[in-house]
C-alpha positions as CSV (number, residue, x, y, z in Angstrom):
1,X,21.2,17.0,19.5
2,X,18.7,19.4,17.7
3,X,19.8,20.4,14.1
4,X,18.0,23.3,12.4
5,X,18.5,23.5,8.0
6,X,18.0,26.9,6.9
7,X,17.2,26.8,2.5
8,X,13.9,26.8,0.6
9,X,11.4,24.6,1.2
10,X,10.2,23.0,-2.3
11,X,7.2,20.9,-2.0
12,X,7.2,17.3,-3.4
13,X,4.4,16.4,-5.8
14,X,5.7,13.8,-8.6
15,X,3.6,10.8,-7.8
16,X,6.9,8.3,-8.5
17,X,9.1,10.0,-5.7
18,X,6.2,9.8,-3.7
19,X,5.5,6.4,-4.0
20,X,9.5,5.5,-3.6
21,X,9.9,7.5,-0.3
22,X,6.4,5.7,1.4
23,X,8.2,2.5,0.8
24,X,11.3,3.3,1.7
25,X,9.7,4.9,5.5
26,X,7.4,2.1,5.6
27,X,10.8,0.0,6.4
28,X,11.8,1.9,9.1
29,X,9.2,1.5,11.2
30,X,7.9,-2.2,10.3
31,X,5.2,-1.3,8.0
32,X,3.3,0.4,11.1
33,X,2.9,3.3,8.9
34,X,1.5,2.6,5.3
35,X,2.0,6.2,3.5
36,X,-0.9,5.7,0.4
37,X,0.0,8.6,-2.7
38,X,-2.7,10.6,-4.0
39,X,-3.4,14.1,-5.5
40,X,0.6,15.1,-4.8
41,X,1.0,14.1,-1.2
42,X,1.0,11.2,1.0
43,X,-2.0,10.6,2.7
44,X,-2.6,8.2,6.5
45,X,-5.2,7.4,8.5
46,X,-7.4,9.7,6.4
47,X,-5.2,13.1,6.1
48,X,-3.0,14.6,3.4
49,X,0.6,15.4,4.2
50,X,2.9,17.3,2.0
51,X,5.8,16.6,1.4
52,X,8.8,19.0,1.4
53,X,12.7,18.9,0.2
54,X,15.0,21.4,1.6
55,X,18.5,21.8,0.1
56,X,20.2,23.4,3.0
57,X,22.5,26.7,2.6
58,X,23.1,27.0,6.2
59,X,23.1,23.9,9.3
60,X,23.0,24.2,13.2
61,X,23.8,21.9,15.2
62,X,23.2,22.3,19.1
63,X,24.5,19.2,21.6
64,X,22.2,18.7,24.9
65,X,23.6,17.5,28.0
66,X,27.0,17.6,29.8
67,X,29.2,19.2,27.8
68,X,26.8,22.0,25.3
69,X,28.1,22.5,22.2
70,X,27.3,24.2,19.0
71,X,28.4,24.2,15.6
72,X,27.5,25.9,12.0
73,X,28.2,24.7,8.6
74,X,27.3,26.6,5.3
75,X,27.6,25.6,1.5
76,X,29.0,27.3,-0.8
């Protein structure tokens, strides 16, 4: 299924939400991935990532496969 979120895009930059979300992800994949915090953004193997929350306003969702679908939900 592919799901598309349409809302603003608010970067992530306080250094304790950081640090809670690398640990949180480093548990879903084993500790393969060990997200370090610094200067606002996570940072692996050597390279910044930002990090972005979207509120959504307006889903998508689209079903592959034998039978397609499609569906839409918006908040109000």
């Amino acid at each position: 299924m592919d799901v598309v979120l349409e809302g603003e895009a608010v970067r992530v930059t306080d250094e304790d939400t950081l640090k809670h979300l690398a640990e949180v992800w480093a548990t879903k994949w084993d500790g393969r991935w060990q997200l370090t915090v610094r200067d606002g953004a996570f940072e692996a193997f050597g390279n910044p990532s930002h990090v972005y929350s979207v509120a959504p306003v307006k889903i998508f969702a689209h079903a592959k496969g034998d039978p397609f679908g499609q569906t839409r939900h918006t908040f109000g």
